[in-house]
Structures are given as C-alpha cells and as structure tokens.
N, C-alpha and C positions, 0 to 999 in steps of 0.2 A: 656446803657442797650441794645440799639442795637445791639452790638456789641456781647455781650452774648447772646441774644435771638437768632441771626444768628449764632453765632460760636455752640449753643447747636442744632438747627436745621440743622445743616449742621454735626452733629455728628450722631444724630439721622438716617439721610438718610440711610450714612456710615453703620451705623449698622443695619438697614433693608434688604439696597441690599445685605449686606454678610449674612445676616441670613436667607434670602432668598436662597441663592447662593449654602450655604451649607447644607440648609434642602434639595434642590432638588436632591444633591450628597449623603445624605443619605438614599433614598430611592432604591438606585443603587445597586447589589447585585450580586456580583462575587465570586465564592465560585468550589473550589477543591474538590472531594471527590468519597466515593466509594457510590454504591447506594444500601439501604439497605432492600428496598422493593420499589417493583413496584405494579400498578396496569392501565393496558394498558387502560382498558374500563373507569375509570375514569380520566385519562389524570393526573396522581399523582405520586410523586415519594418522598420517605427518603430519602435524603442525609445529613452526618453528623448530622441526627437524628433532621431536620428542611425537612418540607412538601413544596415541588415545583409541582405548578403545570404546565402546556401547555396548548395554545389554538390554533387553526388553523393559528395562523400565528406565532407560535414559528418556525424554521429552528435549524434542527436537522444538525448533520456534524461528520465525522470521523477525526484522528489526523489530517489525511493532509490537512481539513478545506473542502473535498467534501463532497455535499449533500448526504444524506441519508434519510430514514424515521425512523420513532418511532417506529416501530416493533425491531429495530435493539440492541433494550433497555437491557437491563437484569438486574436483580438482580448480585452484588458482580462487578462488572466493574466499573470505576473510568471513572467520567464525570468532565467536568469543565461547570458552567454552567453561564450566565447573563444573569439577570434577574432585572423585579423591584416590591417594594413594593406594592400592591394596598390597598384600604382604609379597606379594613379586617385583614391587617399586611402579608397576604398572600403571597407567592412570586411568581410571574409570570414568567416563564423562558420565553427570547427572540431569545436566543441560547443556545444551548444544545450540545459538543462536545465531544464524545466516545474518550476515552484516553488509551491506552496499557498497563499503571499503573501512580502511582503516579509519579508525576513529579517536580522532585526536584527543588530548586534555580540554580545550577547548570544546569541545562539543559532546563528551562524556555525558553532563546531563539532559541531554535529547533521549540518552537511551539508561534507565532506570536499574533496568540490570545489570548495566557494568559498574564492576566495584573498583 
C-alpha cells in the first residue's frame, strides 16, 4: 500500500505543477489584428472585436520595435498586441506594436516580436 499511496502522490504533484504551468500560459494573450475602435481617454481599444485595454506601464512601439506613444493609435491600422488576462477576463496590453498591415506566416520573421 505504500507503494500505491506514494506512486498516486507522486502522480498527484505531476499534475498540479502542469496545471499549474499551463493555467499561468493561458492567461498570456498575443493577438494580430486591425483595430476597430478606439477611444484614447479611456485607455481602450477593439481588436478582432475583444476590448484591450493599457495602463501607464503598457510600451507602445512601431514595426521596427521603436518606442512611441499612444496617440500614435488610430482606428483601421493593424497592431499585434501582448498582453495578459486579469481577474475580470479583461485583457491588459504589456505591448502594443503599430504594424504596416497584416502579416503574414511568410513574413513573421521580418518582425522578431511576433510569436
């Protein structure tokens, strides 16, 4: 009985740390798209029709990964964004990168930050 009581505890773990592991990766949110409304004074934006917001320590950036600011934003422009879930399902962007257009699989490693 030992021997089961150890080998089911030692299964147990196994499956906490990965469920662990993997719940913390899904809260991670990287996401391609065009932005379908803004609104600057609330720090909010649509993209693929899911609400992102920013807070003072989001870092805005252009294709080539230099800094910018959020005025730089607009409506109908394709951002790639990460970000992560907080406890309202909300999505918090961490980074925010202005894109030229959509970017394909094909041309992905032009740009370093898209994962």
């Amino acid at each position: 009985t030992f021997f089961h009581n150890g080998f089911t505890f030692a299964i147990f773990w196994v499956f906490v740390i990965s469920s662990l592991t993997f719940a913390s990766d899904a809260s991670i949110v990287r996401i391609q798209g065009r932005v379908m409304e803004l609104d600057l004074n609330k720090n909010t934006m649509i993209v693929n029709e899911r609400i992102f917001v920013w807070s003072p320590n989001t870092n805005f950036y252009n294709d080539k990964g230099s800094s910018i600011t959020a005025d730089r934003l607009r409506t109908k422009i394709w951002v790639y964004i990460e970000g992560t879930r907080d406890v309202n399902k909300k999505v918090v962007a961490e980074k925010i990168y202005l894109l030229p257009k959509y970017i394909h699989e094909k041309e992905k490693h032009l740009y370093p930050f898209i994962q």
